[in-house]
Backbone bond lengths (Angstrom), bond angles and torsions (degrees), N, CA, C in turn:
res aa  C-N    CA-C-N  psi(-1)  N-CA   C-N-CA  omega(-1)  CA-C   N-CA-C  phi
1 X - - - 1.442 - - 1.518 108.26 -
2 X 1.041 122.00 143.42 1.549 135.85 176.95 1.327 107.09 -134.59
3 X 1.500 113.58 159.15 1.138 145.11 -165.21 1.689 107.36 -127.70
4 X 1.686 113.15 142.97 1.446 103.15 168.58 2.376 73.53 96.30
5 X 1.760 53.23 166.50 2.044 86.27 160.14 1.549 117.77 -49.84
6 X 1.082 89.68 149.47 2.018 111.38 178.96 1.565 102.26 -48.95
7 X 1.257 116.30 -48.96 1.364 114.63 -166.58 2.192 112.94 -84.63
8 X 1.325 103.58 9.55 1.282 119.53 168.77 1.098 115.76 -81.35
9 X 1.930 121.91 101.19 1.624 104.32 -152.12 2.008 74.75 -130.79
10 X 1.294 111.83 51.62 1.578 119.45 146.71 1.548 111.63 -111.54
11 X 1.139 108.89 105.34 0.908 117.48 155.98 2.062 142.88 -40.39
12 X 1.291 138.26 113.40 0.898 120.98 -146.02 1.858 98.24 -126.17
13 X 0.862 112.81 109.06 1.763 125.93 -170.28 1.756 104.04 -63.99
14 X 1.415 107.56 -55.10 1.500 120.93 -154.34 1.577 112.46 -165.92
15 X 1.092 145.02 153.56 1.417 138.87 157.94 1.428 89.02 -57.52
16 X 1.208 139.16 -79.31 1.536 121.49 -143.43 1.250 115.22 -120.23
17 X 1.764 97.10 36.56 1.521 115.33 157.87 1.633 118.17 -127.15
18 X 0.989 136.27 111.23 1.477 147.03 -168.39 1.544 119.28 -110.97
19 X 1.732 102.48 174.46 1.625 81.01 -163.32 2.093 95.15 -85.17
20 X 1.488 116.26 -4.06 1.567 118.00 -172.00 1.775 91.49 -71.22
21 X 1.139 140.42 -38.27 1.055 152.11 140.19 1.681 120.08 -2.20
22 X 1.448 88.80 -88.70 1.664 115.63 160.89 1.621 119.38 -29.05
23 X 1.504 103.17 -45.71 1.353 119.11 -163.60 1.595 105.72 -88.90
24 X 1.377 117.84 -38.74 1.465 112.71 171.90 1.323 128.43 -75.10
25 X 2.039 101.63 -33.53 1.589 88.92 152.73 1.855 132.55 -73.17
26 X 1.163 127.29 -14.90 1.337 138.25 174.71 1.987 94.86 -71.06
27 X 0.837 116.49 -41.27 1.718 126.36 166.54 1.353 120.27 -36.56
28 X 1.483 97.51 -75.12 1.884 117.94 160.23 1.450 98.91 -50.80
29 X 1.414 139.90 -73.57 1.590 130.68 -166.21 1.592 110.81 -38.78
30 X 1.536 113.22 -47.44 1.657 113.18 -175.10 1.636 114.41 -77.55
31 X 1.351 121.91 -1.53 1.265 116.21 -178.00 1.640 84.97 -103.83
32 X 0.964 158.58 -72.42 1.716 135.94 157.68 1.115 122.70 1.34
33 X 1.085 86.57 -66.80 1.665 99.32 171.25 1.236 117.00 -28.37
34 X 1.552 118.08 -61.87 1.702 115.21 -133.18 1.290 105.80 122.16
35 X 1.189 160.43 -66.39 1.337 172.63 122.69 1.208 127.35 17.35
36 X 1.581 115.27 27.18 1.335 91.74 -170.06 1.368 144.01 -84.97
37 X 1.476 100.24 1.66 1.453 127.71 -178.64 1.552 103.35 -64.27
38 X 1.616 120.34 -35.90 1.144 131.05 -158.22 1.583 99.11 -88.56
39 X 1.241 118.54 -37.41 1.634 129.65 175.56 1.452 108.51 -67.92
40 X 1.119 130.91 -32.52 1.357 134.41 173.50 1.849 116.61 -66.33
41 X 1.135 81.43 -56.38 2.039 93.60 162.75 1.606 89.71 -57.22
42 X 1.035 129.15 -74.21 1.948 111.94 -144.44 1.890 90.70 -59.23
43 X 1.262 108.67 -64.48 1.534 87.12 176.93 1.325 130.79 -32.75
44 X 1.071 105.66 -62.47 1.756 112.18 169.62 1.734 109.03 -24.28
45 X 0.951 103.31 -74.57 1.685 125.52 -162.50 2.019 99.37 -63.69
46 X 1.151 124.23 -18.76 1.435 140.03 135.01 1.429 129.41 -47.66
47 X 1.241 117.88 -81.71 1.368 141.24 157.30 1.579 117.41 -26.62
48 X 1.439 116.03 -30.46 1.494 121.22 -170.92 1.482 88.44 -86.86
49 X 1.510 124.49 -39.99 1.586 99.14 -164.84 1.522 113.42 -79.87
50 X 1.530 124.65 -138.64 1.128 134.14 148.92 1.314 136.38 -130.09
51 X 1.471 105.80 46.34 1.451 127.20 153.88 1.486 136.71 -36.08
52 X 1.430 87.30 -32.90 1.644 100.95 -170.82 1.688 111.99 -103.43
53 X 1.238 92.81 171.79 2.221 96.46 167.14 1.075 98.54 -91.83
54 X 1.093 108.48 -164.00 1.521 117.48 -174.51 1.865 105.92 -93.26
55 X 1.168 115.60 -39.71 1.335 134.93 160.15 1.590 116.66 -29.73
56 X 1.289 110.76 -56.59 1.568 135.22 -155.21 1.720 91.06 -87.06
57 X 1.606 99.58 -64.91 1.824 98.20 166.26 1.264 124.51 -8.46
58 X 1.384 102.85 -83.34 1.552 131.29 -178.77 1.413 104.26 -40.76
59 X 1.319 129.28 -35.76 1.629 123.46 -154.52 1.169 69.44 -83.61
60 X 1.489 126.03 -82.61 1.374 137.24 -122.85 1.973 107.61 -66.76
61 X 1.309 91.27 -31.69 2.014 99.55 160.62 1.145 107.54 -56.14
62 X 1.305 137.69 -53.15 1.507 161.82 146.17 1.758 98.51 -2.73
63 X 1.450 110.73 -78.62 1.184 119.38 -171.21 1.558 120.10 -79.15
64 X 1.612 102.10 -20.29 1.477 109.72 153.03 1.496 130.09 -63.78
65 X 1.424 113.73 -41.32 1.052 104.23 153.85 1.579 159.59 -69.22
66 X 1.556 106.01 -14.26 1.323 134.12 120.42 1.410 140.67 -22.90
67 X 0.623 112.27 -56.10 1.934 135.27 164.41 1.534 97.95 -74.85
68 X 0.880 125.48 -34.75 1.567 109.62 175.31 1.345 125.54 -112.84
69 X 1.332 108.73 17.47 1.511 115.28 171.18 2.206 90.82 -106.70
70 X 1.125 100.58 -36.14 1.652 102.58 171.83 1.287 123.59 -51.13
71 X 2.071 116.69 -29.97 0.813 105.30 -149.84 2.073 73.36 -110.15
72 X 0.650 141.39 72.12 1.714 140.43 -143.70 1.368 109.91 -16.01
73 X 1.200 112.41 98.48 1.531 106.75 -166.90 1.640 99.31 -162.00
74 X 1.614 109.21 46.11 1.274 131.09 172.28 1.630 120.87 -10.24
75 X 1.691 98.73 -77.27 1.293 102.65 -171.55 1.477 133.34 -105.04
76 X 1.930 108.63 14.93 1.204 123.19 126.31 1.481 128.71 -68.29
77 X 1.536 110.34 -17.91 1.903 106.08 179.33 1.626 89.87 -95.64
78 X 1.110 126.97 -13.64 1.831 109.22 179.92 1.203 119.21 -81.17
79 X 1.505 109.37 -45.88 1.800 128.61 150.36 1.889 103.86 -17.47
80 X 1.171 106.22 -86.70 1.222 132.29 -178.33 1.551 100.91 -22.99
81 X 1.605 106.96 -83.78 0.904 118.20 -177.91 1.560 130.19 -50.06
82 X 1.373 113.76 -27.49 1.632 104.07 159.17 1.282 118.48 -69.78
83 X 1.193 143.46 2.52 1.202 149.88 -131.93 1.801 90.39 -118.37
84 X 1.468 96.40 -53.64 1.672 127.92 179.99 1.569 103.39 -69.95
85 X 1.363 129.27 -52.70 1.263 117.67 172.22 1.434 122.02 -64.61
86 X 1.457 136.48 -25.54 1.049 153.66 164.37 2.074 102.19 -54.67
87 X 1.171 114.04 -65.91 1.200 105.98 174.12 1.639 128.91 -53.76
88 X 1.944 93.47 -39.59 1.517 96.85 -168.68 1.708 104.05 -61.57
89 X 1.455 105.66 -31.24 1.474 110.81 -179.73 1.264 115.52 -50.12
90 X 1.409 122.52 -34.55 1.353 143.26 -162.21 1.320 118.20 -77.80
91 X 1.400 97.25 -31.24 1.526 109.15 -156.99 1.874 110.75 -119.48
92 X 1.415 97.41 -16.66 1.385 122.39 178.11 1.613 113.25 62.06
93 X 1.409 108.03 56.55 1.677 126.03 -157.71 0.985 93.52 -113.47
94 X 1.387 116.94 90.87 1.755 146.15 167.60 2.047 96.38 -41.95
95 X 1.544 98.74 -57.19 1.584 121.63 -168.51 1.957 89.74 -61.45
96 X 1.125 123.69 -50.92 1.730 112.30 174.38 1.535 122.67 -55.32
97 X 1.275 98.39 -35.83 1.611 113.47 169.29 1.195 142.05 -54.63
98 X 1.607 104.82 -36.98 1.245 137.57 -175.74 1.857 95.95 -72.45
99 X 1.568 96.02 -60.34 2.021 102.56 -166.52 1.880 87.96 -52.30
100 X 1.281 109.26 -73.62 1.141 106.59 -170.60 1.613 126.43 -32.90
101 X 1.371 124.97 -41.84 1.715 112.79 142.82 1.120 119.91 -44.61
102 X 1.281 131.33 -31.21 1.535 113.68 -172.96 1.554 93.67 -82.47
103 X 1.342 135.91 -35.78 1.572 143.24 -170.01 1.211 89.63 -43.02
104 X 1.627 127.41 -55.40 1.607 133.41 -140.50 1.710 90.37 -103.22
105 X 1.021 136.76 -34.55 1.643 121.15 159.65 1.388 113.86 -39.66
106 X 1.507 113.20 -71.40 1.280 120.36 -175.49 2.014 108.02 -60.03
107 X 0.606 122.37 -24.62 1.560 122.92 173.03 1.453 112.36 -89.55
108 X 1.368 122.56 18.45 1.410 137.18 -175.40 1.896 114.12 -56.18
109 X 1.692 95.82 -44.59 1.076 134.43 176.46 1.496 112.31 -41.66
110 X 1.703 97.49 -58.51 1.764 104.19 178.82 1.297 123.80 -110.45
111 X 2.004 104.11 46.63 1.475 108.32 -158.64 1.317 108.63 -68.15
112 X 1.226 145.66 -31.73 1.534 170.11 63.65 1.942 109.51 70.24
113 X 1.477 92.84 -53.45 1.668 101.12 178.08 1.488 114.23 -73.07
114 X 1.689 115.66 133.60 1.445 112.69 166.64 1.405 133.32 -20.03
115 X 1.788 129.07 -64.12 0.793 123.94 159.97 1.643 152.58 -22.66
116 X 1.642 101.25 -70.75 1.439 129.21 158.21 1.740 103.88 -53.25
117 X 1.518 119.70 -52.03 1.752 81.93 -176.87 1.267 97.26 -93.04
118 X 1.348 162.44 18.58 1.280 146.99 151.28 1.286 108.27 -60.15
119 X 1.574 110.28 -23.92 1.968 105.67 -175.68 1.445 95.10 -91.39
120 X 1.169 116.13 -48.74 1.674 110.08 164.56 1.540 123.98 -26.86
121 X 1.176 125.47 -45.74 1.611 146.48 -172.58 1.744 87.80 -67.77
122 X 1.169 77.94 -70.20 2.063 92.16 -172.29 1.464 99.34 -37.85
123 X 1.227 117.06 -57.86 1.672 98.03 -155.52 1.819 104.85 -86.57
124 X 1.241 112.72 0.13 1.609 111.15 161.89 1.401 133.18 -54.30
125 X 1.847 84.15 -52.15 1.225 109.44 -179.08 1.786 124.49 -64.73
């Protein structure tokens, strides 16, 4: 369904439902899944625009980095994840904080590699 003129071929879900929306929950569904390589891309492709607050950012780097420590992809999910601790700091997002422990569980594996404990350091601090 669309809104507006015939030739308006954006589609419009909700006022305060969108398709960047759409895309982060379809994100969360593929890391359930199995998928998390694929959930890390939809975030990504989110994350590049400016859809988000600065608040929402931070989580969703958070959960990006997650998805890519799942999918073994260490020191692209540590990258990430400083990125996310830097915001959560910013934003004082208890809820960014939280994913980001789970980031550093699942990166348990490559606690050893630069990356992973540099995010380790980060979230001490």
């Amino acid at each position: 369904m669309t809104t507006g003129s015939s030739s308006d071929a954006t589609p419009h879900l909700s006022p305060h439902y969108n398709r960047a929306n759409l895309i982060l929950q379809t994100a969360s569904c593929y890391i359930e899944a199995g998928q998390p390589a694929r959930a890390a891309d939809l975030y990504g492709t989110v994350l590049e625009g400016d859809a988000l607050s600065r608040r929402d950012q931070g989580y969703f780097l958070a959960r990006r980095a997650c998805s890519l420590a799942l999918a073994g992809q260490p020191d692209d999910a540590a990258s990430v994840g400083l990125a996310a601790v830097e915001l959560s700091d910013a934003t004082n997002s208890l809820r960014t904080k939280r994913e980001l422990v789970r980031a550093m569980a699942t990166l348990q594996p490559w606690a050893t590699r630069p990356g992973p404990r540099e995010l380790r350091e980060a979230l001490r601090a």
